[in-house]
VODREN-773086 format. One line per field, with one value per residue: residue number from 1; residue in three letters; x, y, z of N, C-alpha, C in turn. Coordinates in steps of 0.2 Angstrom, whole numbers, plus 5000, padded with zeros to 4 digits. Layout:
<rs>
resi <- (NUM:...)
resn <- (ALA:...)
n_east <- (X:...)
n_north <- (Y:...)
n_up <- (Z:...)
ca_east <- (X:...)
ca_north <- (Y:...)
ca_up <- (Z:...)
c_east <- (X:...)
c_north <- (Y:...)
c_up <- (Z:...)
</rs>
This chain:
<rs>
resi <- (1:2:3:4:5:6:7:8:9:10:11:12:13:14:15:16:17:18:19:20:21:22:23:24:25:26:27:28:29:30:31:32:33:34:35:36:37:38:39:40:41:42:43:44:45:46:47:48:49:50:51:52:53:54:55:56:57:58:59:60:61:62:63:64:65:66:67:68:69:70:71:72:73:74:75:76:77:78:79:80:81:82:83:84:85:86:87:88:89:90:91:92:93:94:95:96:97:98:99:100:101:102:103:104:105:106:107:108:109:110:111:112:113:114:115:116:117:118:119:120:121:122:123:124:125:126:127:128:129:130:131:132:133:134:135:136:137:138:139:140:141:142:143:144:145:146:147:148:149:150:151:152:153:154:155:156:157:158:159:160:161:162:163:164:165:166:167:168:169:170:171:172:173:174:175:176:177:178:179:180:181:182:183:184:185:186:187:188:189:190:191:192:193:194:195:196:197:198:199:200:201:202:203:204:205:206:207:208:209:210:211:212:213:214:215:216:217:218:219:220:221:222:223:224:225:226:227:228:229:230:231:232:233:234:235:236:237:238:239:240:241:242:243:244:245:246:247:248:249:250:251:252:253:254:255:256:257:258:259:260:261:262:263:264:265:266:267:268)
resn <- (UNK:UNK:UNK:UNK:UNK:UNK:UNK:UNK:UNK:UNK:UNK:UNK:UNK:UNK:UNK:UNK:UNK:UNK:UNK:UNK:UNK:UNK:UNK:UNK:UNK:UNK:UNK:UNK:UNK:UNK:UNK:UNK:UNK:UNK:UNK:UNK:UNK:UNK:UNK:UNK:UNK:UNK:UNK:UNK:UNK:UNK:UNK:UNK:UNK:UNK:UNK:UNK:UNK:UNK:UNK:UNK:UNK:UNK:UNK:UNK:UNK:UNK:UNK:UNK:UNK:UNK:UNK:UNK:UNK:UNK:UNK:UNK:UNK:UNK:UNK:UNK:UNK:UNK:UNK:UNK:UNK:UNK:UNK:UNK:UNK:UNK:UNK:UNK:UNK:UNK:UNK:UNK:UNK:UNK:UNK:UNK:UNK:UNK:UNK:UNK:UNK:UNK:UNK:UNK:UNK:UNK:UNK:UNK:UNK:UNK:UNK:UNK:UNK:UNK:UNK:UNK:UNK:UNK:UNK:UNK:UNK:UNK:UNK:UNK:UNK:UNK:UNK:UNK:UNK:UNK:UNK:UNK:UNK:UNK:UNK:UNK:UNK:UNK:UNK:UNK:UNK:UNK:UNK:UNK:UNK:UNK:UNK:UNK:UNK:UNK:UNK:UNK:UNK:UNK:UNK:UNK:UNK:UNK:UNK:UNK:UNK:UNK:UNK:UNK:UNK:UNK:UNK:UNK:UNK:UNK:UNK:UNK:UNK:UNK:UNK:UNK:UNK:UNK:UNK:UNK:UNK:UNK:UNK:UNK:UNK:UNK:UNK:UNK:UNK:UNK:UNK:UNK:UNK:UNK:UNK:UNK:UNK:UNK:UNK:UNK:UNK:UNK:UNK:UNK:UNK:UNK:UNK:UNK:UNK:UNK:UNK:UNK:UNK:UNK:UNK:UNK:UNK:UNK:UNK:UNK:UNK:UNK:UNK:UNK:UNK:UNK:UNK:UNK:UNK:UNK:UNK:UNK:UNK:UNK:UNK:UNK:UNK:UNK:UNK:UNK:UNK:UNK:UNK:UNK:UNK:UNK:UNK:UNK:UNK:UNK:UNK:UNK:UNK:UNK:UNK:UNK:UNK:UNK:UNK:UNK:UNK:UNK:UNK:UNK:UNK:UNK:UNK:UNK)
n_east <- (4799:4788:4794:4790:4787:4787:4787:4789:4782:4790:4795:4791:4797:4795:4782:4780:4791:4787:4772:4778:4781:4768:4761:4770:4773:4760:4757:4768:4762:4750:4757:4768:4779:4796:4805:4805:4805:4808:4808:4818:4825:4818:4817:4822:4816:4810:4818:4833:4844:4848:4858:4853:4838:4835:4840:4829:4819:4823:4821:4807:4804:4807:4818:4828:4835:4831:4837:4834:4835:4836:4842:4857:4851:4851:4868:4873:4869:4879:4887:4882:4885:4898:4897:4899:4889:4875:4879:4877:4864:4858:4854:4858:4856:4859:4864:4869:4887:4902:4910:4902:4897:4894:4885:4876:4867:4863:4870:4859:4854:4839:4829:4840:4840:4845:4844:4843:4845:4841:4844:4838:4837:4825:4828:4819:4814:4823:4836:4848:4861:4858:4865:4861:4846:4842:4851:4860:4852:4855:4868:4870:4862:4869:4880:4877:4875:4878:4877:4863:4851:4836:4828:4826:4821:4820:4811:4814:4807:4802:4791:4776:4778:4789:4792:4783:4788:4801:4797:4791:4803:4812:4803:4804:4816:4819:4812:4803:4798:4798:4788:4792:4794:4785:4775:4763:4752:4749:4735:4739:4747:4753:4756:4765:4766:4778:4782:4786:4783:4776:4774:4769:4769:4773:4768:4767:4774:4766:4761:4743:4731:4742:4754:4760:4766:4771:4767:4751:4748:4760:4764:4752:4754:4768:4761:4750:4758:4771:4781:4794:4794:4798:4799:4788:4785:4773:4773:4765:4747:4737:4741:4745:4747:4758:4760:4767:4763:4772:4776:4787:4792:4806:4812:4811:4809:4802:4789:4774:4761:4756:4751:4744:4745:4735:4732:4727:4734:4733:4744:4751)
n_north <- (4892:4902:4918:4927:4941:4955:4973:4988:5003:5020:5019:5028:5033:5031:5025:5020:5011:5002:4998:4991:4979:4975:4972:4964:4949:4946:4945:4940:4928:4926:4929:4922:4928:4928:4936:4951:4968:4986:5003:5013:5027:5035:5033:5033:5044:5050:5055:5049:5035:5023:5012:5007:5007:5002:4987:4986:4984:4975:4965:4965:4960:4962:4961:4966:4982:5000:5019:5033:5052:5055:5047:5049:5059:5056:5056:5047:5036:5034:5025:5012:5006:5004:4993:4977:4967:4976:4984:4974:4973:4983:4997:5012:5026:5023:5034:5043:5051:5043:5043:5043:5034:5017:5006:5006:4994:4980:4961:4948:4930:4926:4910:4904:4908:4923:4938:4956:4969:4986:5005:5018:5037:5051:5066:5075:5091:5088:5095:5090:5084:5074:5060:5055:5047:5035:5032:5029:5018:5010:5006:4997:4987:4982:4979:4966:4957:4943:4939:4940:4943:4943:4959:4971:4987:5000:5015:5031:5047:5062:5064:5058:5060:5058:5046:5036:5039:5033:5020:5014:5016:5004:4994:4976:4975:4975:4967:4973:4988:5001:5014:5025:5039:5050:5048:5046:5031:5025:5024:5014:5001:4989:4976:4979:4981:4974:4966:4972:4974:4987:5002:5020:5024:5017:5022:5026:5019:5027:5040:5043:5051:5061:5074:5067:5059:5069:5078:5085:5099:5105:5107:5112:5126:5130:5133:5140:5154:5154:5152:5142:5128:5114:5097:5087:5070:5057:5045:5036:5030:5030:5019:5021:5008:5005:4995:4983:4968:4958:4945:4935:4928:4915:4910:4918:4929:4941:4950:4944:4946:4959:4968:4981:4982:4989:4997:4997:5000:5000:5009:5006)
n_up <- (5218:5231:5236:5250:5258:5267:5272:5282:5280:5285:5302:5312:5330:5349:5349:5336:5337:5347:5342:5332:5340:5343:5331:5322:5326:5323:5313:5305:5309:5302:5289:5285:5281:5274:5276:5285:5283:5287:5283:5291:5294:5304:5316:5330:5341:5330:5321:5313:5317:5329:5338:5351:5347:5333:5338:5347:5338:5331:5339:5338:5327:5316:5301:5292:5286:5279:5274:5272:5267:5281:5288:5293:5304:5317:5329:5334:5328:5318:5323:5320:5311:5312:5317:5318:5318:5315:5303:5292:5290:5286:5273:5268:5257:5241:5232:5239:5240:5238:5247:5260:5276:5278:5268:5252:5244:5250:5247:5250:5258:5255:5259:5253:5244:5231:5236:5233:5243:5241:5244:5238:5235:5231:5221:5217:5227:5239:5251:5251:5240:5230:5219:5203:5205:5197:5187:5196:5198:5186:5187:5198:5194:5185:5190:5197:5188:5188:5200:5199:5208:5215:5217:5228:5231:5238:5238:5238:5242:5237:5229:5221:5207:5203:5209:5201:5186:5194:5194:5184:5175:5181:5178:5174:5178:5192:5206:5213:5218:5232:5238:5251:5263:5261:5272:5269:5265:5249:5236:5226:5224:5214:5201:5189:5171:5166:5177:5188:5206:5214:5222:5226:5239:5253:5267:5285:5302:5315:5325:5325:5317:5321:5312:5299:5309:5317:5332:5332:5337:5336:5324:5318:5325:5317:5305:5307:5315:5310:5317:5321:5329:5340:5336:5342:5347:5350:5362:5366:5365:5349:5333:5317:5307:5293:5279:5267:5258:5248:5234:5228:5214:5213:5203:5190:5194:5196:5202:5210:5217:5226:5239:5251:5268:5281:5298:5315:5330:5347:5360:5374)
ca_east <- (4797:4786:4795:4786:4791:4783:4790:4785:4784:4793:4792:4790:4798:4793:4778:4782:4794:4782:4767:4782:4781:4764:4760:4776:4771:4754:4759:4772:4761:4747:4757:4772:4784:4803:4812:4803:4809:4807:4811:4822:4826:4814:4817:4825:4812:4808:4823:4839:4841:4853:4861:4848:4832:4837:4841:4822:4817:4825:4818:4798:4805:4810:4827:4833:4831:4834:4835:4832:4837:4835:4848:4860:4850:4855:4874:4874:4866:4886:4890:4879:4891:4905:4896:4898:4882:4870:4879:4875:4858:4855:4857:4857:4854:4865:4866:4875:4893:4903:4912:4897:4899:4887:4881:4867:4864:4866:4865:4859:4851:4833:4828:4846:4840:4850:4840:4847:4841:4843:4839:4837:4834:4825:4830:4815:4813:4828:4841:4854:4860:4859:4865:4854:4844:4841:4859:4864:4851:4858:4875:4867:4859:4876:4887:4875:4872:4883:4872:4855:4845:4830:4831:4822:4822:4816:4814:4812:4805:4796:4784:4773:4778:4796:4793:4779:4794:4807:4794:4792:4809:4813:4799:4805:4823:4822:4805:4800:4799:4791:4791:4795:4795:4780:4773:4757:4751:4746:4730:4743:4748:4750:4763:4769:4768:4787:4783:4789:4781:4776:4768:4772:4771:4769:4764:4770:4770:4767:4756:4737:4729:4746:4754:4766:4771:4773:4761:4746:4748:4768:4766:4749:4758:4769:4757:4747:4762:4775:4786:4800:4793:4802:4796:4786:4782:4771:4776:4759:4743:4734:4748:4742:4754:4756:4766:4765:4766:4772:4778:4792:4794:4812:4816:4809:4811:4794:4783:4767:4757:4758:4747:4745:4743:4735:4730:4728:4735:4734:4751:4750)
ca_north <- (4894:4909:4920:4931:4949:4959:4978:4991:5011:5024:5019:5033:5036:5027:5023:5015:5003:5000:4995:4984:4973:4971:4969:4960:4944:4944:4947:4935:4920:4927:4928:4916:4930:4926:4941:4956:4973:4989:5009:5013:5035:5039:5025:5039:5050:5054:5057:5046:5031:5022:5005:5002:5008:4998:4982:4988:4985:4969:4961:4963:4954:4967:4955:4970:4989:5004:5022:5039:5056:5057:5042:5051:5065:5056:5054:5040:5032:5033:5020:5005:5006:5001:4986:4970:4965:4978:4985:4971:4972:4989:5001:5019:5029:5021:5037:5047:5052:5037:5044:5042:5028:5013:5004:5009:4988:4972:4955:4942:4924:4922:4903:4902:4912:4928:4945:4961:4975:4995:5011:5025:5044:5054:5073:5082:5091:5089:5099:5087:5085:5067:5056:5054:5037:5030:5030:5022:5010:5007:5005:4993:4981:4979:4977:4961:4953:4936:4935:4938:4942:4949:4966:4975:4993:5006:5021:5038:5051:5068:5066:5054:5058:5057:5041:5036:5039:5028:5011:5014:5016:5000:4988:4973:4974:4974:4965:4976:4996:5002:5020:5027:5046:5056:5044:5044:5027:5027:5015:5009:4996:4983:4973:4986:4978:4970:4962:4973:4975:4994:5006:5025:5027:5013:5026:5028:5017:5030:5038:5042:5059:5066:5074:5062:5057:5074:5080:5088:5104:5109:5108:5118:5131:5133:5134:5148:5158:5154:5153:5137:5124:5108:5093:5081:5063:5053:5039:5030:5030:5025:5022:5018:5003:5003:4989:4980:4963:4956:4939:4935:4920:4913:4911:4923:4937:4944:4951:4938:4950:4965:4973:4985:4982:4992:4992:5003:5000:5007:5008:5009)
ca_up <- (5225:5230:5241:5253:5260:5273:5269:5285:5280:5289:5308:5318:5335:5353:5349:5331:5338:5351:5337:5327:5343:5342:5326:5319:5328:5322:5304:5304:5311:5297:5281:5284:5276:5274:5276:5286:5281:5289:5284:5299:5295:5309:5321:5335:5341:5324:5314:5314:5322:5334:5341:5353:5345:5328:5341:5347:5332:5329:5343:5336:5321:5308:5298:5287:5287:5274:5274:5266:5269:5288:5290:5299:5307:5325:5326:5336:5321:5316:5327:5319:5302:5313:5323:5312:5317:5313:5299:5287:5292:5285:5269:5268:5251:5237:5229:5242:5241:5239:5257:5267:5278:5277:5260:5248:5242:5250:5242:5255:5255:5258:5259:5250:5234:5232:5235:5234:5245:5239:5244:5233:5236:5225:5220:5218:5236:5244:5251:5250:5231:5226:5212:5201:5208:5187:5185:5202:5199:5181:5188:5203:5192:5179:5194:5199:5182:5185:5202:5195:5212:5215:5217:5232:5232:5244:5233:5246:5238:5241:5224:5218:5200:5204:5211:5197:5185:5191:5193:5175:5172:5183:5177:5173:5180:5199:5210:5217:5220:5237:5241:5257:5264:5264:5276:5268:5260:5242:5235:5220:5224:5208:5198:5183:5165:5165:5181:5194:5212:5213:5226:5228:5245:5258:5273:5289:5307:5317:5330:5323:5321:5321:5307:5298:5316:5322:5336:5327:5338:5333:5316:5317:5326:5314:5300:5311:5316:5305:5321:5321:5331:5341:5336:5349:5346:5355:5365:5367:5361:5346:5330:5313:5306:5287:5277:5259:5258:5242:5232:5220:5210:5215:5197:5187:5201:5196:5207:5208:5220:5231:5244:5256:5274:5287:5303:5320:5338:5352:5361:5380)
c_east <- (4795:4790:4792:4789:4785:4789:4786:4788:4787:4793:4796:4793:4799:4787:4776:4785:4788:4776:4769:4781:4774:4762:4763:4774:4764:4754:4762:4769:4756:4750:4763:4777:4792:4807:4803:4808:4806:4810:4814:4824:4822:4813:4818:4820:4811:4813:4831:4838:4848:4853:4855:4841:4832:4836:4833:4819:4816:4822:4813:4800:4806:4817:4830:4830:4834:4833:4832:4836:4839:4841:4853:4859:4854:4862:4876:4873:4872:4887:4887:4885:4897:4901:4895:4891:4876:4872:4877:4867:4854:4859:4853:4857:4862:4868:4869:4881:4896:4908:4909:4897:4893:4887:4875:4865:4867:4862:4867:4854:4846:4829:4832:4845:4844:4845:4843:4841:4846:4840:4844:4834:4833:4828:4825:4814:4817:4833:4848:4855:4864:4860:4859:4850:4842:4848:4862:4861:4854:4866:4876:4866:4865:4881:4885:4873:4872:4880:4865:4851:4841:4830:4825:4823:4815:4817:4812:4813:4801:4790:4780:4775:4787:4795:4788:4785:4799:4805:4794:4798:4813:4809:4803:4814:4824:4813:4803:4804:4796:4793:4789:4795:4792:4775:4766:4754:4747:4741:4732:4746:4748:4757:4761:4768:4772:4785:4787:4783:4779:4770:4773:4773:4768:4766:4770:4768:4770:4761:4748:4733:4734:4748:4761:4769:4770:4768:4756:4748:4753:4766:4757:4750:4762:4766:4754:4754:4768:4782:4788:4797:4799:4796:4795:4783:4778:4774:4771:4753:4739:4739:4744:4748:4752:4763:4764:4767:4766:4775:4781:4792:4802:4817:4815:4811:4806:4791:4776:4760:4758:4749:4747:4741:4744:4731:4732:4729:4734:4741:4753:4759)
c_north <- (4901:4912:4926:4935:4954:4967:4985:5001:5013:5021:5025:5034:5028:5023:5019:5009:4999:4996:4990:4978:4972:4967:4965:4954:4939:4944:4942:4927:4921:4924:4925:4921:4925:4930:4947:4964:4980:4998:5011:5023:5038:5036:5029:5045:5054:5055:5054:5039:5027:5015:5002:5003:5001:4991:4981:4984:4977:4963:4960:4960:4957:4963:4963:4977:4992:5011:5026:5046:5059:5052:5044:5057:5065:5054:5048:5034:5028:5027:5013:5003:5005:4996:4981:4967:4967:4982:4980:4968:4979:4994:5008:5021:5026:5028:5044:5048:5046:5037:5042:5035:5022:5009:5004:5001:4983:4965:4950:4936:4925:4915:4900:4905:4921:4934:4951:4966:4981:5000:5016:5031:5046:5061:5079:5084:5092:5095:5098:5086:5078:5063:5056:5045:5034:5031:5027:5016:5005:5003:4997:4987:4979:4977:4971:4958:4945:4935:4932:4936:4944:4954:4970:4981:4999:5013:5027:5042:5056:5066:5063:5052:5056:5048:5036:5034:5034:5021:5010:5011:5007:4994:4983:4970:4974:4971:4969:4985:4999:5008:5023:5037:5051:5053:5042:5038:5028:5020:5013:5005:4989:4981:4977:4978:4973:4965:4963:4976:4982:4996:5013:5027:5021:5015:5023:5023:5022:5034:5043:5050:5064:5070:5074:5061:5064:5076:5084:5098:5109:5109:5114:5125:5135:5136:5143:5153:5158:5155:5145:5135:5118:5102:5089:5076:5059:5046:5033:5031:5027:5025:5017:5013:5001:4999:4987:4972:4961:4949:4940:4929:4921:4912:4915:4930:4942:4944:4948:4943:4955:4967:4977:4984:4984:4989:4997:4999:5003:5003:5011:5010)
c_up <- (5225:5236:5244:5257:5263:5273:5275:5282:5285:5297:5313:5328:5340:5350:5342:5332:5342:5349:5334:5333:5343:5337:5323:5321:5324:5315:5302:5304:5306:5289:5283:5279:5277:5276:5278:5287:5284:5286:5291:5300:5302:5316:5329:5337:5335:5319:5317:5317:5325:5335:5343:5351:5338:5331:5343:5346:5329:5333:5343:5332:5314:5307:5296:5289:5283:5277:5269:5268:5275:5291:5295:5303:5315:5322:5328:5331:5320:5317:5324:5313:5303:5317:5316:5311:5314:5307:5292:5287:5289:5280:5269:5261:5246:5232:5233:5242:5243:5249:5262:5269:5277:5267:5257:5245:5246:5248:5250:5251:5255:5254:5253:5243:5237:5231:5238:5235:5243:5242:5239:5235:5230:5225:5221:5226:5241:5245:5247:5241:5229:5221:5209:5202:5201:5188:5189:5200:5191:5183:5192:5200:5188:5185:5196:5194:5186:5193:5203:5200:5210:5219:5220:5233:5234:5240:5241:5244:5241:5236:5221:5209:5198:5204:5205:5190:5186:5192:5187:5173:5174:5183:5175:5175:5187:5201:5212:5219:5226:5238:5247:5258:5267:5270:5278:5263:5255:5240:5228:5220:5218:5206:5192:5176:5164:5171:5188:5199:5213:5218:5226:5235:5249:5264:5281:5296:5313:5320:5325:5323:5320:5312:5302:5303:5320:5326:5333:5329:5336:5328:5315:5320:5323:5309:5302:5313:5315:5312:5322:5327:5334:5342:5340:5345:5353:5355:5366:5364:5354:5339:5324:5310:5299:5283:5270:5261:5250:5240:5227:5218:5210:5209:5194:5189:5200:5201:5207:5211:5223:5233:5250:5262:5279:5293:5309:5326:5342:5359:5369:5384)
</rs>
């Protein structure tokens, strides 16, 4: 059996979930995925995300959601990783501090085959100082031998070579790699050697023009005057919406195809 997966970049703010309701529908009755998946760090006016944006969320037809770094910028966020419903429906960085609440892999069904979702942070770039994500994911795949899913993982990365690096390093032992972060989509897109799913960055949904989401004007104010800006997002308007779609063979757990899918709304 082929199974098919619908994987949306970053979503940005109001105006990202806003574009998941449009487009989610339209995608879903196109490519007949099985499981749609969405980046969630940015769900909350930009940074963090919450009960009812998440619910939001759930409602244009996003099934699963991962993070990255930004996971728990909102605190409210907190609060999903005690709700029985929405924590099994979302993983945050597996290679955070085993402390931090939430989990970095979960094994669920789709169409009764066993697929395991991941996130991963990478190192280069950050503040935070995270495991090394090759060694989590070495740990990750040996703690799931004896169920031998398919193995989706959100890598979330500042560097293209960082993330370049651990498809490599990952070929052949998990489906698929998508990365996540900079919010800018990459035109690599292809199945790897060994047979795994691979892009460096799948881009952001998030409003158009702006930059990576944030108003164009903040952020070139800081640039121009090097004075600490507060970031604005737009709530409406036109929002680019980028996504991957890919296929795995149900036995083999090989990636059969991957592509990238854009596409602009406008978000009244």
């Amino acid at each position: 059996m082929t199974l098919k997966f619908i994987f949306f970049g970053d979503v940005v703010g109001k105006i990202g979930r806003r574009a998941l309701a449009q487009i989610v529908p339209k995608w879903r009755k196109k490519y007949a995925p099985h499981l749609v998946c969405a980046n969630a760090e940015n769900l909350a006016h930009g940074k963090g995300f919450t009960p009812s944006t998440m619910r939001e969320a759930m409602a244009a037809g996003i099934d699963f959601f991962t993070g990255g770094n930004h996971i728990f910028d909102n605190k409210a966020g907190l609060k999903i990783f005690d709700d029985p419903e929405l924590s099994r429906l979302v993983v945050r960085p597996l290679n955070y501090p085993t402390s931090v609440p939430g989990e970095g892999c979960r094994l669920i069904e789709v169409e009764r085959h066993p697929v395991l979702i991941a996130s991963l942070n990478g190192q280069v770039g950050f503040r935070e100082s995270f495991d090394s994500p090759f060694l989590a994911l070495d740990k990750m795949v040996h703690r799931h031998i004896k169920q031998n899913p398919a193995i989706i993982v959100d890598f979330h990365s500042e560097t293209t070579s960082e993330k370049v690096a651990f498809g490599l390093y990952s070929d052949g032992r998990v489906s698929a790699v998508l990365g996540t972060h900079t919010h800018i989509p990459t035109a690599d897109a292809k199945v790897l050697p060994q047979g795994t799913g691979y892009i460096s960055d799948i881009g952001m949904v998030g409003e158009e023009n702006s930059v990576i989401g944030v108003k164009q004007n903040v952020i070139l104010n800081n640039f121009i005057t090097q004075i600490p800006q507060m970031h604005e997002f737009a709530e409406t308007g036109r929002c680019e919406v980028n996504a991957v779609y890919f296929e795995i063979d149900s036995k083999s757990h090989q990636c059969l195809k991957i592509k990238l899918l854009q596409t602009v709304v406008d978000v009244k």
